[in-house]
C-alpha positions, 0 to 999 in steps of 0.5 A, spaced: 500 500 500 502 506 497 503 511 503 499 518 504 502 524 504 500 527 511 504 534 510 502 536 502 507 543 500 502 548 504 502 544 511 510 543 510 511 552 509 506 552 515 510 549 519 516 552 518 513 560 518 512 557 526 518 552 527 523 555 523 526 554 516 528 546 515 523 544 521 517 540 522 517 540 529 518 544 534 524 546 538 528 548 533 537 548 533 535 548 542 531 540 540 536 538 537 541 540 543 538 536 547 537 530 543 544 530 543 546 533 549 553 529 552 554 525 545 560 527 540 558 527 535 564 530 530 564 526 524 560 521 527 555 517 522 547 520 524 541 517 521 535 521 523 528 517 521 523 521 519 528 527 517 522 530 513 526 537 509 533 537 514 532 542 519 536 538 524 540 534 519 544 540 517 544 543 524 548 536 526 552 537 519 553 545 520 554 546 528 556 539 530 560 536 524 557 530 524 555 526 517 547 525 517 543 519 511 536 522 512 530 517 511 523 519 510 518 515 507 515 522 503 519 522 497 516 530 496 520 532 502 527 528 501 526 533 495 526 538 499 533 536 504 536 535 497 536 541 494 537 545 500 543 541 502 546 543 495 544 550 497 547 550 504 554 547 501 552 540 505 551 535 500 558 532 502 555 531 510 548 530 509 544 524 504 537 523 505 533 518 502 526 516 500 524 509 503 518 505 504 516 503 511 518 497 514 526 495 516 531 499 514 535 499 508 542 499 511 547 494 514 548 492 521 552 497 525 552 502 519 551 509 524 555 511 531 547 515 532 540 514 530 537 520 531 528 522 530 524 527 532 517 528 533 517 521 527 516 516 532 509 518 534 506 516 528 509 510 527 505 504 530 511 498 530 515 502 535 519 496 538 519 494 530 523 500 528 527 501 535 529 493 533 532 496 526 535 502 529 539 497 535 542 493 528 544 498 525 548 501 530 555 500 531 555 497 538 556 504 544 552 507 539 546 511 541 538 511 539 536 519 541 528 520 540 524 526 541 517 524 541 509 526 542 507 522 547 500 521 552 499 519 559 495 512 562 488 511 560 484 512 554 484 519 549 479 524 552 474 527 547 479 533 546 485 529 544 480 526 538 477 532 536 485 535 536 487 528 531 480 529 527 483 536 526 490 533 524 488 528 519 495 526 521 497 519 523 498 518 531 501 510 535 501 515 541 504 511 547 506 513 555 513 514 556 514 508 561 512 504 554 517 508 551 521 505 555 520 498 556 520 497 548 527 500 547 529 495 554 525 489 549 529 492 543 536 490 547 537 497 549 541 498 556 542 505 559 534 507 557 533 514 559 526 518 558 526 525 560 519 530 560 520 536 558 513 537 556 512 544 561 518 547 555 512 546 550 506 547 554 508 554 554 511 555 547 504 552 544 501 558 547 506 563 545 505 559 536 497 561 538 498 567 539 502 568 533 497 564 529 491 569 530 496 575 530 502 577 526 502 569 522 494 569 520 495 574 513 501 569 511 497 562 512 491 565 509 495 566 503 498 560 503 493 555 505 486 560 503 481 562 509 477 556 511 484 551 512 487 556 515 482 557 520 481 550 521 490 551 523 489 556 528 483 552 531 488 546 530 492 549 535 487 552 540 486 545 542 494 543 541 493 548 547 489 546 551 491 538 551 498 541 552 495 544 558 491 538 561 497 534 560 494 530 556 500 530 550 507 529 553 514 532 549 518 526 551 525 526 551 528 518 550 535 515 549 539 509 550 544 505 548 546 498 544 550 494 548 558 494 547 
């Protein structure tokens, strides 16, 4: 079955007026940080999952020094991180691939990281994908995930009112979930932080933006029916940030030596 595309060009310039230039999650160079905080990661090999157009791809590149193979299974979005690599001088750091779901197409222990952000939350076979990147990491290496995650117990009627107005796929899980599956997948070392307070207030400060300074920019590009459609999209993300009902979890662990 061939893969929908979930982010069409509009939503991708959406996201990146709010999350910055290259990024289709928040956090921007700070989320990249702190996904790789404490690891050098100087001409190491990094492969970032879900790289969608290569905002943290050429961070690791340019700032950190890393070389990165990006995936994603949007072949329209592996367009873009191409011709933005060529334009930023990083084609020699920097590769991004179109792939399908399902395992990875790369040798065992091919990378030094394995790194995602915000791609996981929508892929339902975590411990599948946790297993691949666990074979294709070179032993010490490190899989470091940033994802959207969810408390115990069922959705509230304000969570499926927010994926309705998404239309995008969700396989949320707990953070303690999160953490037994890398324990399954061979990980030792598994550490699971919650920074959802640092999100929960910058999602009120992209909703004013979205009403405000943002709104004639998004009626441009998407028309004013989609795009009030996005800012109400973003009310709710407010409030089930509030309600602590989406998590912004921080995940890493590491393949055995």
């Amino acid at each position: 079955m061939e893969h929908e595309i979930e982010y069409p060009e509009e939503m991708v310039k959406m996201l990146e007026l709010i999350w910055g230039e290259g990024f289709m999650a928040p956090g921007g160079e700070g989320n990249v940080a702190h996904l790789i905080d404490g690891l050098n990661v100087q001409n190491k090999r990094i492969l970032d999952i879900g790289c969608g157009i290569g905002g943290p791809a050429f961070v690791l590149a340019k700032k950190y020094g890393a070389r990165v193979t990006g995936i994603d299974i949007e072949a329209h979005l592996i367009d873009h991180a191409q011709i933005r690599a060529k334009e930023l001088g990083l084609e020699k750091q920097t590769e991004f691939n179109f792939v399908k779901p399902g395992a990875l197409d790369f040798p065992d222990e091919s990378f030094d990281v394995v790194f995602s952000s915000g791609a996981l939350t929508q892929v339902e076979n975590k411990l599948g994908i946790y297993q691949e990147s666990w074979r294709v990491l070179n032993p010490g290496g490190t899989l470091t995930c940033y994802d959207w995650m969810k408390p115990k117990g069922e959705y509230s009627q304000d969570m499926l009112y927010w994926f309705e107005l998404e239309g995008i796929t969700y396989a949320m899980e707990t953070p303690e979930r999160h953490k037994e599956t890398f324990q399954e997948a061979g990980f030792i070392n598994v550490r699971i932080k919650d920074k959802s307070d640092w999100y929960r207030r910058e999602a009120i400060v992209e909703y004013e933006k979205l009403k405000s300074n943002l709104y004639t920019s998004m009626v441009e590009l998407l028309g004013q029916e989609d795009a009030d459609h996005f800012v109400e999209s973003w009310r709710m993300l407010v409030i089930i940030c509030d309600n602590r009902e989406m998590l912004q979890v921080y995940c890493r662990g590491q393949k055995p030596t």
